[in-house]
DOZA-838613 format. One record per residue (C-alpha): residue number from 1; residue in one letter; x, y, z. Coordinates in steps of 0.2 Angstrom, whole numbers, plus 5000, padded with zeros to 4 digits. Example, Ala and Ser with C-alpha at 12.3 -4.5 7.8 and 13.67 -1.06 7.14 Angstrom:
<pts>
pos;code;xx;yy;zz
1;A;5062;4978;5039
2;S;5068;4995;5036
</pts>
This chain:
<pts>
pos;code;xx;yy;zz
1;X;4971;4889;5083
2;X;4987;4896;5073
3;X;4985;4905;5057
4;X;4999;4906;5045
5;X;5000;4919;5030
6;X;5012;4920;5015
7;X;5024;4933;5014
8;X;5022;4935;4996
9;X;5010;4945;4989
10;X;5007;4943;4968
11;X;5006;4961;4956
12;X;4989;4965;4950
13;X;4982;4956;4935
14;X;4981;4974;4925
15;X;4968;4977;4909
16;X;4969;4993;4901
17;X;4976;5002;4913
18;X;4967;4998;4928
19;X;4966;4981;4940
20;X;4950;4967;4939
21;X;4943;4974;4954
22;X;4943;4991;4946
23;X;4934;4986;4931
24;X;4924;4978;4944
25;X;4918;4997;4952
26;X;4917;5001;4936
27;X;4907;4989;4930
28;X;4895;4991;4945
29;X;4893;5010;4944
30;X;4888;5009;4923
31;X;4875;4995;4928
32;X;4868;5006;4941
33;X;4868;5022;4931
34;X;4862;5011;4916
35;X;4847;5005;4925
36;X;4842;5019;4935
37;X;4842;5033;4920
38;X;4840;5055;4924
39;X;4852;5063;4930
40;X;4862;5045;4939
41;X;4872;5041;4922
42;X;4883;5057;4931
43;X;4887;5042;4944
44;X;4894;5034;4930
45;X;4905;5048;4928
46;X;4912;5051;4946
47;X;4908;5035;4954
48;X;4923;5026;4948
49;X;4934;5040;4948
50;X;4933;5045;4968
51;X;4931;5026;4971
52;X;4948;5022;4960
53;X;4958;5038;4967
54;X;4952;5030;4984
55;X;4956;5011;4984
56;X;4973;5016;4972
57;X;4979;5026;4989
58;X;4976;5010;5001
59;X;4985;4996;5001
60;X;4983;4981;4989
61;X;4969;4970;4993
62;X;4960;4983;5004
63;X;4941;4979;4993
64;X;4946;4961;4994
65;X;4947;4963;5013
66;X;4932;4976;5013
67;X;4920;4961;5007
68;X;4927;4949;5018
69;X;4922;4962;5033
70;X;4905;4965;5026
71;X;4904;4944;5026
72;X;4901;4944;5006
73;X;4916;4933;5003
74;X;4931;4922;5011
75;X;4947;4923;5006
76;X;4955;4904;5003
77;X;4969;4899;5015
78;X;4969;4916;5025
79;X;4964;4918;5044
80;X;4946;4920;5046
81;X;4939;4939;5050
82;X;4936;4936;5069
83;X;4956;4929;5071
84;X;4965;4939;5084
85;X;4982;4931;5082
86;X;4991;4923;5069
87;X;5008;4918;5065
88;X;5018;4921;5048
</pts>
């Protein structure tokens, strides 16, 4: 079965100086720290910023494609996970 991708990519949707997906991680960590009180607000501190530093030296996409890995999401229109071969 052939698979066909597009050979433009969009710029990140930026708010406040960092991407969705980062408010995302951001999000994620103050709920965590938030709910599990002591000494876990520090993740709050240092969560986002080794995960940010992380993604930001990736290439774009790279949580999106994490997820898809990990089976917690499908990308629309794009080969599935398992694909070996594709054309462009």
């Amino acid at each position: 079965m052939d698979y066909g991708l597009s050979n433009h990519l969009h710029k990140p949707a930026l708010l406040v100086l960092f991407e969705v997906q980062e408010w995302g991680l951001i999000g994620i960590f103050y709920t965590f720290s938030l709910l599990s009180g002591g000494w876990w607000w520090l993740l709050f501190l240092v969560g986002p910023a080794v995960s940010i530093t992380y993604f930001r030296k990736q290439e774009r996409g790279n949580l999106e494609h994490i997820q898809v890995a990990a089976g917690l999401k499908e990308i629309k229109g794009y080969p599935p996970f398992t694909a070996t071969e594709f054309e462009e």
